[in-house]
N, C-alpha and C positions, 0 to 999 in steps of 0.2 A: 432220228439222227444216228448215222454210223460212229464206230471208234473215233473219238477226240481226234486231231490231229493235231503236229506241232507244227504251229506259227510262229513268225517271228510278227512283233506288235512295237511300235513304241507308244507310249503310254499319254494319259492328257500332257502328262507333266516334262512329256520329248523324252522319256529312259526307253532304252528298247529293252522288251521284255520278252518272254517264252509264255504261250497261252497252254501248259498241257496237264488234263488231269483235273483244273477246277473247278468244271461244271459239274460231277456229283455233289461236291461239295457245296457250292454255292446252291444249289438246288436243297438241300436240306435247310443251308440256312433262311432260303429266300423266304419271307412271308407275306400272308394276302391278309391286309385288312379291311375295311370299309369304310369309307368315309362320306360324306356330304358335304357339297360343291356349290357356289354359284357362277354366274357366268363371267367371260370373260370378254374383252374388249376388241373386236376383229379392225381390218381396216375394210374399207367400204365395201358393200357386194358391186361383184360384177354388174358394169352396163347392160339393162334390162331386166334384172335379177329383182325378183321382191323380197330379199334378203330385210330381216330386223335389222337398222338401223340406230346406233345410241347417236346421240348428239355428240359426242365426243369423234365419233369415227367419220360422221357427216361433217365435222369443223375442219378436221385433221385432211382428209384427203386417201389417197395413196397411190402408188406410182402406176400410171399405166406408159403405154405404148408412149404419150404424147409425152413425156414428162421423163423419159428415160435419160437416164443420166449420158453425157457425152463419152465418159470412161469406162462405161457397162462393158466394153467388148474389151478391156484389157485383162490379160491374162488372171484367173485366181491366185492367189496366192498358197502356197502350200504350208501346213500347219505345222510348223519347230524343224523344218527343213525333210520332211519325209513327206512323199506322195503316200504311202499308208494311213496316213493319219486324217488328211482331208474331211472324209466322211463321218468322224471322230471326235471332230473340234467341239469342246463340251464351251457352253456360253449360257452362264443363269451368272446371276446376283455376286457372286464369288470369282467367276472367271468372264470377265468380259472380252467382247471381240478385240484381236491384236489391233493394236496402234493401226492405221490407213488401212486397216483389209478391206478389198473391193472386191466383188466375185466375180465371173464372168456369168452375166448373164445371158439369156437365151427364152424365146417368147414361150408359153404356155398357154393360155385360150382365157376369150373375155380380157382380153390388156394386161393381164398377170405374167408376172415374170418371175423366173424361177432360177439356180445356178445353173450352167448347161451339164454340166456334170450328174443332175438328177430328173433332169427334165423330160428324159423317153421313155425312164420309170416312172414318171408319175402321169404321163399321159398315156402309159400300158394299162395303169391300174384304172386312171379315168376309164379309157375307151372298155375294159372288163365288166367293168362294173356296172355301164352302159348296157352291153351284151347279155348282162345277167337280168334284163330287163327294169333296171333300177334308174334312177336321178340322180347324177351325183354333181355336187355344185361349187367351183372354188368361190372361196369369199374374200381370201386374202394368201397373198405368198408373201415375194419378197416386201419389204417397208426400207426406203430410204432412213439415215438415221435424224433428217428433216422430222420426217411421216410420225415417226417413236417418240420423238420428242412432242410431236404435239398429241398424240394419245395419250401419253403421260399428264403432260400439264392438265389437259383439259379432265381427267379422271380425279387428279388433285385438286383442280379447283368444285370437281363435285363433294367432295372431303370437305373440305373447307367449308362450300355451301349449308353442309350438313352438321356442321359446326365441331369439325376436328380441328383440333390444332395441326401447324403447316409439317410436325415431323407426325404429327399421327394418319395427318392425309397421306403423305406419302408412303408409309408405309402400310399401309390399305390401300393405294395404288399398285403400290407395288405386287399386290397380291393375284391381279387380272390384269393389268398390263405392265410386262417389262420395262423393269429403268431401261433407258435409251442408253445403249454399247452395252446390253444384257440378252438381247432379242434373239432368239435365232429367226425371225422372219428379217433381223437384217444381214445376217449368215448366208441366208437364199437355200436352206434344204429345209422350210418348212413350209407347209400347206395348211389352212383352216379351210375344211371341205363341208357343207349340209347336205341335208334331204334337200331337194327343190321342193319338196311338199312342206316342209317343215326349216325354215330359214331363222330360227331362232336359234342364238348362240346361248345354251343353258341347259340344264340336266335332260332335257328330254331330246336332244338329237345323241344321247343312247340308244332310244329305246325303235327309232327310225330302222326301215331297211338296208338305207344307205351305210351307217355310222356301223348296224349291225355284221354287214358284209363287210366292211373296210378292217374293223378289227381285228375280224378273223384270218381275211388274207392280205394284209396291208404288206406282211413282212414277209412276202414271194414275190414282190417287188421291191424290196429293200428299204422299206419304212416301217417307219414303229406307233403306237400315241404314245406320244411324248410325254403326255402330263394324265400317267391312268389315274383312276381312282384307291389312295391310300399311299398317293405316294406323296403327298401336299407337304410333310415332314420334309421330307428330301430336297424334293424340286424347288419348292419356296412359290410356287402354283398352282394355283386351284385346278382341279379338275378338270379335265376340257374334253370329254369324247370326240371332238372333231380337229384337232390340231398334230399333226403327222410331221413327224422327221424323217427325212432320210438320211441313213448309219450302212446300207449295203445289205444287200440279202442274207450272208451267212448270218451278220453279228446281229439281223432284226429276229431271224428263227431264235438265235441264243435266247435273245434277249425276251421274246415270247415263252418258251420253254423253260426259261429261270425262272419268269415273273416278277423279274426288276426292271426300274427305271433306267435310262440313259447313268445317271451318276452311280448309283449303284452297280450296275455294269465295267464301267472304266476302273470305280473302284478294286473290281473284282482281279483283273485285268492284269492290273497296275501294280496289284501285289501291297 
């Protein structure tokens, strides 16, 4: 990476802010731990996919082509009144999606739909990855907030099954799949991608060729993973080697080269 330069940024929080100079910084303080994961809760694999399947994600459903909402094609909405910021929009546990945001969505392959706004990056990095002689597999993008809500419940009522109490299921739901208005698969800039050899969602689509190559150049198309390993403090998410945001090509290299999370980053940022 050349000399920092000076951007103007506004912040999660809508401050507009000056980025110059904090990435030494932030890189001294960033730290790598290691942690242990289990899996997390996708919405269905593609039609014809032999994708691992939970019974929660098979009850729940998820949006394809047939099922698209009639307002999918109205404009996104831009986040605290700045187009900068779009790519930006942080949504865990703490900050949920704004009140009515809709995105604009735009098709992506196997009935998956994505924001149009990230959808010719993430069909660059498909079709690459393709080329590099690999399998690369979506299993889930956008989730209506119908879709999230029944991944949710039905993760809770495995809790329950298990004999948690209804606030301890929940929040061991909450651990693998997003409260519903928490999701960024209902944001529309995430992706849950496998091996096609390896269609289990759990510590071993690491150690895949796919998952292998995606993390090393996921962010020269402007995605990140979203939920690396050691960052479960933070995030309030388990581990997911396969679950990609896109944040924009500059701020995915930062944010590679820091070795911080999405919140750690805006923190950074943000000032």
């Amino acid at each position: 990476m050349g000399p920092t330069k000076r951007v103007r940024y506004r912040s999660a929080q809508g401050r507009s802010i000056t980025r110059r100079g904090f990435l030494a910084g932030a890189l001294l303080a960033a730290g790598c731990a290691v942690a242990t994961a289990s899996r997390v809760i996708g919405s269905a694999p593609p039609a014809g996919s032999n994708a691992t399947s939970s019974p929660e994600t098979a009850d729940a459903g998820d949006l394809r082509q047939t099922d698209l909402p009639v307002d999918a094609a109205s404009p996104a909405r831009t986040y605290n009144g700045s187009p900068n910021d779009w790519s930006l929009v942080l949504v865990n546990a703490e900050n949920p999606l704004p009140e009515g945001y809709e995105p604009a969505l735009a098709p992506l392959e196997q009935g998956f739909y994505a924001d149009e706004r990230c959808t010719a990056e993430a069909m660059s990095m498909m079709d690459a990855c393709r080329e590099a002689g690999l399998s690369p597999l979506i299993c889930s993008a956008y989730r209506s907030k119908e879709v999230q809500e029944g991944l949710f419940a039905n993760n809770v009522q495995k809790g329950l099954a298990a004999g948690l109490s209804l606030e301890d299921a929940r929040a061991e739901a909450g651990k693998s799949v997003a409260v519903p208005g928490a999701s960024e698969h209902q944001l529309g800039f995430a992706l849950d991608i496998v091996d096609l050899n390896n269609q289990n969602l759990d510590e071993t689509q690491e150690s895949t060729p796919v998952q292998q190559w995606l993390i090393e150049r996921c962010g020269k198309f402007g995605f990140i993973l979203r939920y690396p390993t050691g960052k479960s403090a933070v995030t309030g998410i388990i581990y997911e080697p396969w679950h990609y945001r896109y944040v924009g090509r500059e701020v995915a290299e930062e944010i590679r080269e820091l070795g911080v999370c999405l919140e750690e980053y805006l923190a950074l940022i943000g000032g």
